[in-house]
C-alpha positions in Angstrom: -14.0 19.6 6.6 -15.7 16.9 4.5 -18.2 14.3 5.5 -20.2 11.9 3.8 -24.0 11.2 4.7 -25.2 8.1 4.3 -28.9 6.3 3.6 -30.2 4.1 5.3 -33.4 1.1 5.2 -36.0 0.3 7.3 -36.5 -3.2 8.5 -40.0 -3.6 8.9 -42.2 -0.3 9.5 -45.6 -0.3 11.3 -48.0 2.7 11.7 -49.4 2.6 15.1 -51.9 5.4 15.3 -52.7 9.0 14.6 -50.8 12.1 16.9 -53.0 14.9 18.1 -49.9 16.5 16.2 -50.7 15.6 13.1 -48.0 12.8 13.0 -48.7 9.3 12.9 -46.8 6.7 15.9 -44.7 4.8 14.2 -42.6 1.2 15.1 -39.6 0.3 12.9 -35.8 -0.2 12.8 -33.4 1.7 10.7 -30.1 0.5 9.5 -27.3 2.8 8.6 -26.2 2.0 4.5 -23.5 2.9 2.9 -24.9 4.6 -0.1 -23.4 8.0 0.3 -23.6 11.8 -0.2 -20.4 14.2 0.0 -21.0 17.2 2.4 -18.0 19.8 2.2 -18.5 22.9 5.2 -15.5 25.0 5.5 -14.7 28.5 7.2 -15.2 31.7 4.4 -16.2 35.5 4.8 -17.8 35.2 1.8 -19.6 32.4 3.1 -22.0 30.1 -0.2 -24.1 27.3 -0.7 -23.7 25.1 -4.0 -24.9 21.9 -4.5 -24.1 19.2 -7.5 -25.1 16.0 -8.1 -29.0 14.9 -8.1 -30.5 18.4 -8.8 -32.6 19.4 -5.5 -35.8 20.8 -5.9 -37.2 24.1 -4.2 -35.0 27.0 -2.6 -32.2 26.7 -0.8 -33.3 28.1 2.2 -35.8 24.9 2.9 -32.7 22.5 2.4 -32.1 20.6 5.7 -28.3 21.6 6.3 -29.0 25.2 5.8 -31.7 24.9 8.3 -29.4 22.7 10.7 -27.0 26.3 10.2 -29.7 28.5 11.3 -31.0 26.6 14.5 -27.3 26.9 15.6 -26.7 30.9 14.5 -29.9 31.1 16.4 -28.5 29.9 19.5 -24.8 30.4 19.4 -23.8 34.1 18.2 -21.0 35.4 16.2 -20.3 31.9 14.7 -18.3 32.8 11.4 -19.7 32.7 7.6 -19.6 29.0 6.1 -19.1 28.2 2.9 -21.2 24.5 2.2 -21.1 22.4 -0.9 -23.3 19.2 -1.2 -22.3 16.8 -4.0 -25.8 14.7 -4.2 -25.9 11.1 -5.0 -29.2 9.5 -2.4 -32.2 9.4 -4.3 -34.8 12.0 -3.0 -38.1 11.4 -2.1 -37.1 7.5 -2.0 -37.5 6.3 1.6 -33.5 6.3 2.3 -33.5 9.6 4.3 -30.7 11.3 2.1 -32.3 14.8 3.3 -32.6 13.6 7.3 -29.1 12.5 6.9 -27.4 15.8 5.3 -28.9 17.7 8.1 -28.3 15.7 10.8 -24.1 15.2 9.6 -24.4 19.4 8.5 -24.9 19.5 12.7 -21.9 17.2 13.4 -19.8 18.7 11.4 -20.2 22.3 12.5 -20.1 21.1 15.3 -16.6 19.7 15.4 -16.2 23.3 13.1 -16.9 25.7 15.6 -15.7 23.8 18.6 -18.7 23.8 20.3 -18.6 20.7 22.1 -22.4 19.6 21.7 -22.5 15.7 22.9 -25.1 13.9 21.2 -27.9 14.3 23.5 -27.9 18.0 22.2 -27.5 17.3 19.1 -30.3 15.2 18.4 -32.6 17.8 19.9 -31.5 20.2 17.2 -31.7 17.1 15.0 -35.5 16.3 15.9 -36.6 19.9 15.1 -35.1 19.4 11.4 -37.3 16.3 10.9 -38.3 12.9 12.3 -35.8 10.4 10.6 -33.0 13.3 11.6 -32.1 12.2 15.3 -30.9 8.7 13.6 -28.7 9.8 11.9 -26.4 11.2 15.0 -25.4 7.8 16.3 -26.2 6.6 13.1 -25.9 2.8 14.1 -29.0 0.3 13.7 -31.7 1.6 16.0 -35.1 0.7 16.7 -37.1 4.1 16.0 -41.0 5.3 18.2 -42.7 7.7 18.1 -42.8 10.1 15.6 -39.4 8.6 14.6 -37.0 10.4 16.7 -37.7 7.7 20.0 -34.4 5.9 19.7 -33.4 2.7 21.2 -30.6 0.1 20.1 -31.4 -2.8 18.2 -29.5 -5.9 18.6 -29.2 -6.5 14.6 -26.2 -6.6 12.3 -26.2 -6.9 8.6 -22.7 -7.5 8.1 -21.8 -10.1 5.9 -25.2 -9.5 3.9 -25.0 -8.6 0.3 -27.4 -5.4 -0.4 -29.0 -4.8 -3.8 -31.3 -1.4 -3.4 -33.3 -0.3 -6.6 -35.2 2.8 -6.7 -37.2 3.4 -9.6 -37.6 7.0 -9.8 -41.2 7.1 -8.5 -42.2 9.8 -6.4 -44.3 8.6 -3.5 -46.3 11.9 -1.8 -47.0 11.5 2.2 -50.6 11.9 1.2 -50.5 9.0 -1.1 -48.4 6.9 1.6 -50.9 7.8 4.6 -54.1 7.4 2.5 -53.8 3.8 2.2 -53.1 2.9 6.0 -55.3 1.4 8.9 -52.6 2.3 11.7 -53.1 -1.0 14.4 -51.0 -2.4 16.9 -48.7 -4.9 15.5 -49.2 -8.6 17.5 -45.5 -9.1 18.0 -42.9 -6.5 19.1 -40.5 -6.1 16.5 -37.6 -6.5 18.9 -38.7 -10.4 19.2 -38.9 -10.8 14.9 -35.9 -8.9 14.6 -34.0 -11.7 17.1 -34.6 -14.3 14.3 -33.9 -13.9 10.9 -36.1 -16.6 9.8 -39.1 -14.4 10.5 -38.3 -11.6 8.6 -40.0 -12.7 5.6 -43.2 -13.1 6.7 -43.7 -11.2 10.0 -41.3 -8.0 9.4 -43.2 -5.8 7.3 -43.9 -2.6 5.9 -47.3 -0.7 6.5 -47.0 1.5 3.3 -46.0 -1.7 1.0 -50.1 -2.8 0.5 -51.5 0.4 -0.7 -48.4 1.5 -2.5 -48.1 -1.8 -4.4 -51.9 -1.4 -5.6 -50.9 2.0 -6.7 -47.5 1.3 -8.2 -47.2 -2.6 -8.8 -43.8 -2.3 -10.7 -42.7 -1.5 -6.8 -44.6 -4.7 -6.1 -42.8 -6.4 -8.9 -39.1 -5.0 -7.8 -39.6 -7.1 -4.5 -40.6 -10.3 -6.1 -38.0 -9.8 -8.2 -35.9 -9.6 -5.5 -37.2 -12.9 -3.6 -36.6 -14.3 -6.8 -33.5 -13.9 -6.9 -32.7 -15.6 -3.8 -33.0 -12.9 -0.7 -33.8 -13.4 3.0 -35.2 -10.7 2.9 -36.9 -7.7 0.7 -38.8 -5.0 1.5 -39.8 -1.4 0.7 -37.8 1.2 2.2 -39.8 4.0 4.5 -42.9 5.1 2.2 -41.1 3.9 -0.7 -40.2 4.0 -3.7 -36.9 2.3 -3.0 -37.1 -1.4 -2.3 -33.9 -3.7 -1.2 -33.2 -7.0 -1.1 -30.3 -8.7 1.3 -29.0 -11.7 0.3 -26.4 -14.5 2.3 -24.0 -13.8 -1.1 -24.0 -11.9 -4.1 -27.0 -12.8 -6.3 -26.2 -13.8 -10.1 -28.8 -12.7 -13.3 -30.5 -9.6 -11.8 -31.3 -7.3 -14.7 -33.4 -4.1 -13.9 -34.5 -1.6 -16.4 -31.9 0.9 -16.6 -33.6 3.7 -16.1 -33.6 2.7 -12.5 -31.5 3.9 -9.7 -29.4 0.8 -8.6 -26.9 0.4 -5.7 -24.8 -3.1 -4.6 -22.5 -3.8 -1.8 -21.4 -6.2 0.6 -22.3 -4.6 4.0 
């Protein structure tokens, strides 16, 4: 079986406050994108793990899917070897939850694999214990996202028709580096009520990491304005960043990025 894991943005992103558990409350909405991975699982004695593309730092045994294996060995026994190959395209570390998403489809699709009839209740319980942006990715439609991330709750937005232009530059943004630079507050509107109109999003949806991180980093800075130069509704940093999007009413002419930087178009 073959499946394809997809990124996704964050429209707007405020940090609320500090958990007793270390994690910080959070207030955004994700959108599903479809800048893609390729996630083959298939039934082998032998049983592997390969992985091409985007090399992926670290062992194996911290990657998300093979931990999305383990928490279901762990519960259901005598489930047969798996042989799992990852072709990686989503930039890592970039605030497009490439990771969260190849763990949370590596649960679907064994899943569907071993017949185990999980609806998605369960699986987003497994899901949460891989990692906060992880439970998205079950449904994987546009949801507004509390908590520590994995409080899920539909949000009446659609994208379609927009034209996306997301450029990553191939900076690596640490949490401590993200977090270092934040006063978590309350944000005066809900973001239900800016999401409703899109002539808001400009000004009032916005990204808690984008202040600090611009300081820090201000070609990120200058990718946005770029972007607004261009002609978008709407730009913004993605997550904690590095990755910053643009959407646009049509296809923007006389964009030109250096091209050392990680690049994705498409009509949504």
């Amino acid at each position: 079986m073959i499946t394809f894991p997809n990124a996704k943005i964050n429209l707007g992103l405020h940090i609320l406050g500090k958990r007793k558990d270390g994690y910080h409350e959070i207030e955004t909405c994700m959108v599903p994108i479809p800048l893609l991975d390729a996630l083959e699982i298939i039934l082998d004695k032998k049983g592997g793990w390969e992985s091409t593309g985007i090399p992926i730092p670290g062992e194996a045994k911290d990657n998300l899917i093979l931990k999305a294996e383990k928490l279901l060995r762990k519960d259901f026994q005598g489930l047969p070897q798996l042989k799992i190959h990852l072709h990686k395209n989503i930039p890592m570390g970039a605030g497009l939850g490439g990771g969260s998403a190849d763990g949370a489809f590596a649960l679907k699709l064994m899943n569907n694999l071993f017949d185990l009839h999980l609806d998605d209740y369960f699986l987003e319980e497994y899901a949460a214990q891989l990692g906060s942006d992880c439970p998205f990715f079950i449904e994987n439609a546009p949801k507004i996202a509390r908590g520590r991330g994995e409080i899920l709750s539909p949000a009446e937005v659609s994208l379609a028709g927009s034209y996306l232009i997301l450029i990553n530059p191939g900076i690596h943004i640490g949490t401590k580096e993200a977090y270092s630079g934040i006063q978590p507050a309350e944000p005066k509107v809900k973001i239900e009520e800016v999401l409703a109109d899109r002539s808001r999003w400009k000004d009032e949806l916005v990204n808690d990491f984008e202040p600090s991180i611009f300081r820090n980093h201000p070609e990120i800075a200058d990718i946005k304005s770029q972007l607004y130069q261009a002609g978008a509704y709407y730009a913004a940093m993605s997550g904690s960043g590095s990755s910053v999007f643009g959407l646009f009413e049509t296809k923007p002419c006389g964009i030109d990025f250096p091209g050392n930087y990680f690049c994705f178009e498409k009509e949504l």
